[in-house]
N, C-alpha and C positions, 0 to 999 in steps of 0.2 A: 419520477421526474428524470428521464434524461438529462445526464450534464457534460455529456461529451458523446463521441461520435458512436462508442462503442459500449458504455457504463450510465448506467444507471444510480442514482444518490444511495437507493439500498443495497446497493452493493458496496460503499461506503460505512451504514450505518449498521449497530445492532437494531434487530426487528424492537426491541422496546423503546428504544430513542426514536427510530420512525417513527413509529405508532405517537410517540409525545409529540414531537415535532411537526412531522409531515415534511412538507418541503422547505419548511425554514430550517431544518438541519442542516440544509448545507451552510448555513452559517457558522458550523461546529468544523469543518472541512476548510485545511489553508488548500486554495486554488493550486498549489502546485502540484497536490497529494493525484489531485485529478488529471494534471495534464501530464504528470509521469506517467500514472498507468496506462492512459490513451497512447504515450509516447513506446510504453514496452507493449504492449498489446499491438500497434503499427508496424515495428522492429523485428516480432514472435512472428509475426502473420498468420497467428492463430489465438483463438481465447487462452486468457488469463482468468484463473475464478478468484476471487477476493471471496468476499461473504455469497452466501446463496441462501440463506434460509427462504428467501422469498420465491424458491423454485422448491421449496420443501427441502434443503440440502442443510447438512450441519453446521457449517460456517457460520459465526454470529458475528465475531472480532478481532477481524483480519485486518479492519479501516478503524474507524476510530471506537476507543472505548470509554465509557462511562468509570467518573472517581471510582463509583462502587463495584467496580468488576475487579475477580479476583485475578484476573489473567495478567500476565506480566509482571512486569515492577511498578511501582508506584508512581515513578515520574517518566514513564514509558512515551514514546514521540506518540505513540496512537491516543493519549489521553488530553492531548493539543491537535487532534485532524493532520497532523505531519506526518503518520505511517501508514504503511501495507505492508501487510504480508499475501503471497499469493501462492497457487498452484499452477502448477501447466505439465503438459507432456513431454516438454522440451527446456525444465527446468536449466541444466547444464550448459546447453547450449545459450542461454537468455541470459546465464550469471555469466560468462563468458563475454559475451553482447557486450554486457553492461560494463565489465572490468576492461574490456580492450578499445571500448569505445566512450568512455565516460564521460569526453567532453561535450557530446552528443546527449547524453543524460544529463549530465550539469546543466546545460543550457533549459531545461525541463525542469528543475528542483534539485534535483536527486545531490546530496552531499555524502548518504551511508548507504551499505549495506553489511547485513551481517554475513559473515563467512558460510559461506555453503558446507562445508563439513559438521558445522555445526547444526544444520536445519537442511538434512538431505531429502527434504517430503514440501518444503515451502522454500519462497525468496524474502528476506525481509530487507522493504527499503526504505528508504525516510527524506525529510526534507530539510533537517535541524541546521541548524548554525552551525558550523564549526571554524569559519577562520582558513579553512585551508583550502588550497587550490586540488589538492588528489582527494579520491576515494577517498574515505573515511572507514574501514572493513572492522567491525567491532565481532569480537566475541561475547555467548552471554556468559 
C-alpha cells in the first residue's frame, strides 16, 4: 500500500506485522512518522531506505517495532509508530539538512534526532513530545 508519494507502508513495518495486519497496519503508524520521511526523502532528492526486507534486503525495524522485538530499549518511539531510522548515500549532508533547517522539519513531526556520531551508518528520527521549540539531539 502506498502511503505517500515515495513510501510504501512495508517500508514502515516488520515483514511479521505486515503479514498480520496487511494494510490496517498503518493504524500502528502516527501520520507524522510518514510525512517526515516523504519530507527528508523530497529535501535528499534521492532515496532514503527505512526497512527493505520486502525487496529481499535486511532491514526489518527501522519504522516501527513490535513489544516482542528485542531491538532497542523498551519504551523506544518506534514501539508507538513515532520512529525511523534510515540509510542514504548522503547521510551527512541530510543530518546537516535537518539541524540547520529544522523549522522546515518541525513543521513535518520531527521533534528528535539522535546524534550522528553516534550512529554513523543510519539517521534516527522521531516524532515524540518533548515541549520544546529546538531539536531535541539525544544520545543512546
Amino acid at each position: 500500500m502506498k502511503v505517500s508519494e515515495h513510501f510504501y507502508l512495508q517500508e514502515f513495518l516488520p515483514e511479521e506485522v505486515y503479514d498480520y495486519f496487511k494494510n490496517d497496519g498503518i493504524w500502528l503508524l502516527d501520520q507524522k512518522i510518514i510525512n517526515l520521511a516523504q519530507l527528508i526523502r523530497e529535501r535528499a532528492k534521492r532515496p532514503i531506505t527505512i526497512n527493505n526486507w520486502m525487496d529481499g534486503g535486511n532491514f526489518q525495524e527501522r519504522g516501527f517495532r513490535s513489544y516482542n522485538s528485542n531491538t532497542g530499549v523498551r519504551f523506544s518511539q518506534h514501539r508507538f509508530g513515532r520512529a525511523i531510522d534510515f540509510s542514504a548515500t548522503n547521510l551527512l549532508q541530510i543530518y546537516t539538512d535537518i539541524t540547520k533547517n529544522f523549522s522546515e522539519y518541525k513543521k513535518a513531526g520531527l521533534t528528535t534526532v539522535e546524534n550522528i556520531g553516534n550512529t554513523l551508518k543510519w539517521i534516527h528520527c522521531d516524532t515524540r513530545y518533548t515541549g520544546l521549540e529546538s531539536l531535541l539531539i539525544i544520545k543512546p
